[in-house]
Each structure stands twice: as structure tokens, then as C-alpha cells.
N, C-alpha and C positions, 0 to 999 in steps of 0.2 A: 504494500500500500504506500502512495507517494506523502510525501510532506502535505500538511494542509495548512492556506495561507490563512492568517487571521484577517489582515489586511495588505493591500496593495495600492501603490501613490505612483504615478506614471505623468508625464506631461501632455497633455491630450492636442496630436497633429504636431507632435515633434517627429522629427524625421532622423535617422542614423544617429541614433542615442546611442550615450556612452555617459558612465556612470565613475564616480570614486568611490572608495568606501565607505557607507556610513560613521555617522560621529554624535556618541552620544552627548546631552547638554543641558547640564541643571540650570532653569532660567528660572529667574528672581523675578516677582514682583515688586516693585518697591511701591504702592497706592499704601498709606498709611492704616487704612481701613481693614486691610486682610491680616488675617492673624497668622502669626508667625507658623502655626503647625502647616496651615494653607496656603504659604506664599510662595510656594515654588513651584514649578512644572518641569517637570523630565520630555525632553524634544529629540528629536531625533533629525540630524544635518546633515541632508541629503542635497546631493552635488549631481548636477545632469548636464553634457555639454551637447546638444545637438543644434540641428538645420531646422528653420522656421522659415520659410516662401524662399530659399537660395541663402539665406544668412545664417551666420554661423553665431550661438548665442549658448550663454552661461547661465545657468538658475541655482541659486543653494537655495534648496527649501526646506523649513523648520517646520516638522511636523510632530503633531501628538503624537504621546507614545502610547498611548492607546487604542485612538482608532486612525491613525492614519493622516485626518486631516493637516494640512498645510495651517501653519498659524500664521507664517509670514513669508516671503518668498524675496531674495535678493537677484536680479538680474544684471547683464551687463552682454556685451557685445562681442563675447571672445570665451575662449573654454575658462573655467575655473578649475583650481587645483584640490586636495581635498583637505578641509579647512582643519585648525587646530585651535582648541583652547585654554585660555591660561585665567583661571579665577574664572570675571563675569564674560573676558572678552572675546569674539569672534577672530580669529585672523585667515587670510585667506590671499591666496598670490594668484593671476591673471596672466593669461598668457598675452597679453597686450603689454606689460613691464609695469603694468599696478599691483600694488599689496593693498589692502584695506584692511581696518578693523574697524568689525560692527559689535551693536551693543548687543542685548537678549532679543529686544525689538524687531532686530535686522534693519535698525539704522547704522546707518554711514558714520563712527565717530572721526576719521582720516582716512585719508588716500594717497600712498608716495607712489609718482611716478622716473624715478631716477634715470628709468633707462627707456627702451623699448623693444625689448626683447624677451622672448618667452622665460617664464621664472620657473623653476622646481617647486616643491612644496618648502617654507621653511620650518625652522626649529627658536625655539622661544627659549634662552640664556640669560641671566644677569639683566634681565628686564632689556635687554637688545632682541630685535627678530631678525635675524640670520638666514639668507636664502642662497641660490647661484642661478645664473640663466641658462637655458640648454638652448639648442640647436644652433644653428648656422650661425648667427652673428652673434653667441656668447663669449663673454671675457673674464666677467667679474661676479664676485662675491661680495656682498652688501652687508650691512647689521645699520638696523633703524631703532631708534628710540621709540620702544613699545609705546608711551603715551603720544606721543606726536605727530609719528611717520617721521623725523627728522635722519638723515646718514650721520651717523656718527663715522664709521670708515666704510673703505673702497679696499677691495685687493683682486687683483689682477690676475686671475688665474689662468686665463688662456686659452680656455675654449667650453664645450660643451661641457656641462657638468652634472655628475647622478646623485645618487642622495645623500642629503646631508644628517650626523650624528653632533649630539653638542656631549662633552663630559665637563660638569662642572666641581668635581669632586676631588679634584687634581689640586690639592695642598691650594685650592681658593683661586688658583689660575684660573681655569677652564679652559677649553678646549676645541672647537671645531673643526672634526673631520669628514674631507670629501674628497671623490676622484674629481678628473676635469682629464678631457681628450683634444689635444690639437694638435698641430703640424708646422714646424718654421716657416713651411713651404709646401705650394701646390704640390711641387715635384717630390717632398720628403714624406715619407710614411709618418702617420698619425702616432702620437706618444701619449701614453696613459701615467700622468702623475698622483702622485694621494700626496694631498697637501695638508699638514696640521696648520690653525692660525689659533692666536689669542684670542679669548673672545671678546674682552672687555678695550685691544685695541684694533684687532685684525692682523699684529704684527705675525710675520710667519714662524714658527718655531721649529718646523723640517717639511721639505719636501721629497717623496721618492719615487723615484721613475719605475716602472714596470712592464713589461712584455709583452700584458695579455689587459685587458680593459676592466676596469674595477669596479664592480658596481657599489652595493649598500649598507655601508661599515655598522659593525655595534662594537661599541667599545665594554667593555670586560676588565675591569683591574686595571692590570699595567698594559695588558693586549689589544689589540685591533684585529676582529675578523670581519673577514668582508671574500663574498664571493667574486669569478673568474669564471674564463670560460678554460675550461676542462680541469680545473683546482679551485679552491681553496684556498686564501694565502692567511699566515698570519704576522701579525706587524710588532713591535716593540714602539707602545704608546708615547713613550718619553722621547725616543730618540728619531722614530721610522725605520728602520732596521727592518728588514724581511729576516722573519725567524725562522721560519719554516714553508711550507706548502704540502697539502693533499691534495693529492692526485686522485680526479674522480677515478681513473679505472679500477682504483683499486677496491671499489663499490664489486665489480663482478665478483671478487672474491669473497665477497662477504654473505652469509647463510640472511634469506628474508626474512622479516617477522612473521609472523603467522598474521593472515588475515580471517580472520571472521571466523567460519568452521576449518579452514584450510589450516595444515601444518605447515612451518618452517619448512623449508628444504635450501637447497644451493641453489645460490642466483642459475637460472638458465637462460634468461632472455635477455643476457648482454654481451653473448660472443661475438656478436657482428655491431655492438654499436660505438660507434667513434665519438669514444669521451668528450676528448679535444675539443670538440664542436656543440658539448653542451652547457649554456649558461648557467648559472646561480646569481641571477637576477634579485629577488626578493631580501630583503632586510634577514639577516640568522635571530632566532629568539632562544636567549637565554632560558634554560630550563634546569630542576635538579640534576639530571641525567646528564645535563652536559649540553655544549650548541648545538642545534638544528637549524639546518640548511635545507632549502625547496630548492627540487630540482626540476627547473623550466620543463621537459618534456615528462614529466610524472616521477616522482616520487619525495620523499622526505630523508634525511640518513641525520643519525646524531654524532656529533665527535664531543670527547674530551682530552683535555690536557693530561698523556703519560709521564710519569713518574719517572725521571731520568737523569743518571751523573753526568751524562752532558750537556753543555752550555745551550746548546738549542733546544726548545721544549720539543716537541712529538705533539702530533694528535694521532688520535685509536678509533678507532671507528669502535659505538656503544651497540646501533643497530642502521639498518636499514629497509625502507619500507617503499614496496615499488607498487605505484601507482598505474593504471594502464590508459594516462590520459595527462594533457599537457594542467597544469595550474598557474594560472595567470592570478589570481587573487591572492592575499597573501595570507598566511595562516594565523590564525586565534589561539594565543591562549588558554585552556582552563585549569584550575586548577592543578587537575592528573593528568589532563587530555589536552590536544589540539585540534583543533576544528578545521578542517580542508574542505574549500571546494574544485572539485574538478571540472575540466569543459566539460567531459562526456554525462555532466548535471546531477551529478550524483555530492550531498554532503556526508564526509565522514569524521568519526570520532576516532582520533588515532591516542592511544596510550603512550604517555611521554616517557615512562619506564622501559619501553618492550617494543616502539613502535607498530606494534600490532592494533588491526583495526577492527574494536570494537563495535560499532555500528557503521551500517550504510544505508542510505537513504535517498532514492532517488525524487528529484525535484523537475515535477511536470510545467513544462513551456520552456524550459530552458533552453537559452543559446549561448551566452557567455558571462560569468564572474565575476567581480569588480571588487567584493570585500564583505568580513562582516564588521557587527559589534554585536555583544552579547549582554545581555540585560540580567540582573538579578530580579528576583522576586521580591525582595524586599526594599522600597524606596532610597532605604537608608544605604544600601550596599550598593547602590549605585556607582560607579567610577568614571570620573573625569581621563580623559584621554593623557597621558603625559605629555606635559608643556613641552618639554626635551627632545621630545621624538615620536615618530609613527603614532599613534592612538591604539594603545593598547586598553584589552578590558578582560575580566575576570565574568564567570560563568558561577550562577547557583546552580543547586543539582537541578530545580528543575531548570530549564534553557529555555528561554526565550529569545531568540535569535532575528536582529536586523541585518538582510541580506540585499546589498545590488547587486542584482542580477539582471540578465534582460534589458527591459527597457524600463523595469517597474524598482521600486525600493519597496520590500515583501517584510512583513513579519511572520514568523512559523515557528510554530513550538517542539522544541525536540525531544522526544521521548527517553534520555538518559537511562 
């Protein structure tokens, strides 16, 4: 039996929709009248970029988290990114070279326009918002003064840039790290840097070159992981030092988790496939067990740090869990579990101990993924997305699940 939707929010005669992933958002009432047990409401920030008569247009819409309706709807003329928040505020970067932050209302409190060029998603530091611009005419990395929109610095990184990490925990420094890919020259192959900056001035503190293109760091301690295509690399956060690398192929050799009723056995459907050639795109999420990594054409694998007298750490593979379908979304969180969705529309609950999967669930209308968030049962456990990074959220046993998928922002309840 498939998933059943509670509710479903779509923009009606949007054309070639494409979705971020939801963001949950405790909004305040401040009318002096409402008593404090009933002055807030849990919303749900749904981000949709599509085609309306040949134009290309951005909606974040703020909806109940109970039935669905739109409370308020922000528009603008260009895709939106998938927004973050910090306290009451909204932040959200445009692919026109605007950031905005709006209030609970979905008013406009500022709007920096510094550049004009497409922006990544940023990360919220030291009361600065720290972004980089991708494609063709990107350079630079910005940090703007959270109440104002004002640049406080510029730094010049060089080219297209993937996702950014903030660590603020580094003896009161802080931290911002990102790749960025550019080329001295038309004629010169493209060069993939991981640059660390200061956060509080933008000064750089190391940059390091690498071979293969770097996507979406999470900083760890004193480490930096971040996936490649066909590895793994790990970094030395103080210095940038490549400490190590895994090498995906050495996934074929690793025995699979048990899915569902199916036994473990020995990887068998990766004799013919050409590592080399497959991304780890997605942000790794810290777990008890150790990092996991998603791997672009289907599956999940965990690594931790071996235990070793020499000066290079080691990672070990914990498990690995092979999925038969690519994952473009990125994975959840829950407490013991991760929540995947696949193209082929199926969600599942993957055990972070054992990567074995627990449930599957296939979801009717599907055509492709964009993200969840996961909702507690009780108001009070509700979770703010982290200011720092991606929007992460924690799951009650029972789940209540905001999914884009499609063309719709869905809620569905999962049967844990």
C-alpha cells in the first residue's frame, strides 16, 4: 500500500516546476492580545522555481503545518534558493545576485544586491551571512551584516563555487569552508580549490588545490570531509592538508546490508561499474556510527576514522547500503534512522547502525525528489533548521514527514 498524502500545496499553471527542500519555521505572533501558550505557529517554507506565460519566477510559500494552506507567499522574478533560519528571521539568496531577509510575515526586512550573479544557498556565522556565486560569471564570496544587508568583506575566489560549511567553534575564530572551480585560461584545464576564510574578516587562512572537483564539506573536529568524484577526500581543518582519501571502488568489496527481508551477501553489482565516474555530491551527515556519504547513482556507505600509529588517519568502511536508483535529495536525519528518497519514488528508512533498510514505501505520482523535513509530534520538539548549515531536523517515533517532490510540497505520515 503506497504512502497516503494528508495534504498537498502545488502552484496552480506553473509550468516545469522544480522545488528545494522544505524548511520548517516557528513564526511568532507579536499582536499583544494572544496569549503566550497561542502565539506561535509552526509553517512550513516551501520554495518552487518555475515558468508562468515564458517567465521564469520564484515563490517561497509559508504554509500551515497542518493543513496545507499558504499563509503568505514571497515572489520575485528568478529561481530562489532554499531559505534558512536564524531566530525570527527568513534568509534566502536569488539567482538574480539578491539575498533578502524577510520577517515571519514574509515581509521584505532588506535586500543586498552586490553582484549579479547566481548565489548558492548561504550559511549564517557571527551574525554575518556568508554565501559564493556559481556558474559562468562567478568570483567571489561575500559575508553581509545579518541586520542590514551591508558587505562587510569580498574575497575573490575564482570561479564557480559548491556548498558552503561555517565552523564556529575553532578556539572563537571561525571558519568558512568551500570549493570554487576555475581556469587561468580558456586554453588551461579547470582547477578545483577548497579554500578556508575567516569568518569575522574573510581573511584567507589556507587554500588547497585538488585533482578531482569538491563538492559539500562538513567539518568534524579538527577534519574536513567532503565528497569527489570516484573518492572521498579528507582534509586537516587547521592547516588544509589532504590527509587521506577513499576510494569509492573499494565499496565493491564491501559485504551489503541486509535490506528489508533480504540477507547480507557480497556486493555483486559493481564488477562493471566505473567508480571514477561517480559523484558524492550531497552534504556527509554526521552520525554515531560514523560519516555517511550518498552516493549520486544509488546508494549510502558509512566511514569512520581507524585507529592508527601512523600520522595519516585511515577511514574503514562501517557499512554499505546499495540502493537501485539514483538520489538526488538529500538524506534526513532521525534519531537511529535516515530517511532517503529515491527517483524510482520509493521512501526509505535506513538504520544508521547497520545501514540496513528497514522500511520501504513506495510514493504514488512520483517523478523526482527535492528534500524532506521531518516534524515531531509534539509542538514543543519542534527544530529550527541550523543557522550554520543545510537544515537539518530530528524525527518523533511517530513521523510526520514534509516532502518536495513532484510538483507538489506533500505531507504523509510514516508508519515507523
Amino acid at each position: 500500500m503506497g504512502i497516503q498524502a494528508k495534504w498537498k500545496f502545488g502552484i496552480k499553471g506553473a509550468r516545469e516546476v522544480s522545488q528545494r527542500c522544505p524548511v520548517l519555521y516557528q513564526a511568532v505572533d507579536q499582536t499583544a492580545d494572544i496569549s503566550p501558550e497561542n502565539s506561535s505557529k509552526s509553517l512550513v517554507l516551501a520554495t518552487f522555481n518555475f515558468k508562468e506565460k515564458g517567465a521564469l519566477r520564484g515563490v517561497l510559500a509559508a504554509l500551515d503545518i497542518d493543513s496545507g494552506e499558504a499563509v503568505w507567499q514571497f515572489e520575485v522574478s528568478h529561481s530562489l534558493t532554499t531559505p534558512w533560519v536564524v531566530q525570527e528571521a527568513i534568509y534566502v539568496t536569488c539567482f538574480d545576485g539578491s539575498v533578502y531577509r524577510l520577517n515571519g510575515k514574509g515581509e521584505v526586512q532588506w535586500r543586498s544586491r552586490p553582484g549579479h550573479t547566481n548565489l548558492w544557498q548561504g550559511v549564517w556565522a557571527q551574525n554575518l551571512i556568508v554565501y559564493a556565486e556559481i556558474a559562468g560569471r562567478a568570483q567571489y564570496t561575500r559575508a553581509l551584516n545579518s541586520e542590514n544587508g551591508e558587505v562587510v568583506w569580498t574575497y575573490k575566489n575564482g570561479g564557480h563555487s559548491y556548498a558552503l560549511t561555517a565552523d564556529v567553534s575553532s578556539c572563537g575564530q571561525g571558519r568558512i569552508v568551500h570549493c570554487s572551480v576555475s581556469s587561468p585560461s580558456l586554453r588551461e584545464p579547470k582547477m578545483a580549490v577548497l579554500h578556508c576564510l575567516e569568518v569575522a574578516s574573510g581573511q584567507l587562512l589556507w587554500r588547497t588545490a585538488h585533482r578531482q572537483y569538491l563538492f559539500a564539506p562538513l567539518i568534524d573536529g579538527p577534519h574536513v570531509y567532503i565528497g569527489s568524484r570516484g573518492h572521498v577526500a579528507l582534509f586537516c581543518l587547521e592547516t588544509g592538508r589532504l590527509l587521506n582519501e577513499f576510494p569509492l571502488a573499494q565499496l565493491a568489496n564491501t559485504p551489503l546490508a541486509k535490506q528489508g527481508t533480504q540477507r547480507a551477501a557480497v556486493n555483486q553489482t559493481n564488477q562493471e561499474t566505473d567508480w571514477e565516474k561517480i559523484a558524492v555530491r550531497a552534504r556527509p551527515i554526521k552520525t554515531s556510527q560514523g560519516i555517511v556519504f550518498t552516493l549520486e547513482r544509488g546508494g549510502l556507505f558509512c566511514l569512520a576514522l581507524k585507529a592508527s600509529n601512523d600520522e595519516a588517519p585511515t577511514l574503514e568502511t562501517k557499512w554499505h547500503c546499495h540502493i537501485e536508483a539514483d538520489i538526488e535529495a538529500e538524506i534526513v536525519p532521525e534519531k537511529d534512522n535516515l530517511l532517503v528518497i529515491s527517483e524510482l519514488g520509493e521512501l526509505m528508512v535506513v538504520a544508521t547502525a547497520s545501514g540496513e533498510i528497514g522500511l520501504r514505501q513506495k510514493i504514488s505520482g512520483f517523478t523526482r525528489g527535492y528534500g524532506l523535513a521531518v516534524i515531531s509530534e509534539s509542538p514543543t520538539e519542534r527544530l529550527r533548521p541550523s543557522p550554520t548549515d543545510v537544515p537539518r531536523c530530528r524525527v518523533a517515533p511517530s513521523a510526520r514527514i514534509i516532502m518536495a517532490a513532484s510538483r507538489n510540497c506533500t505531507e504523509i505520515n510514516l508508519p515507523l
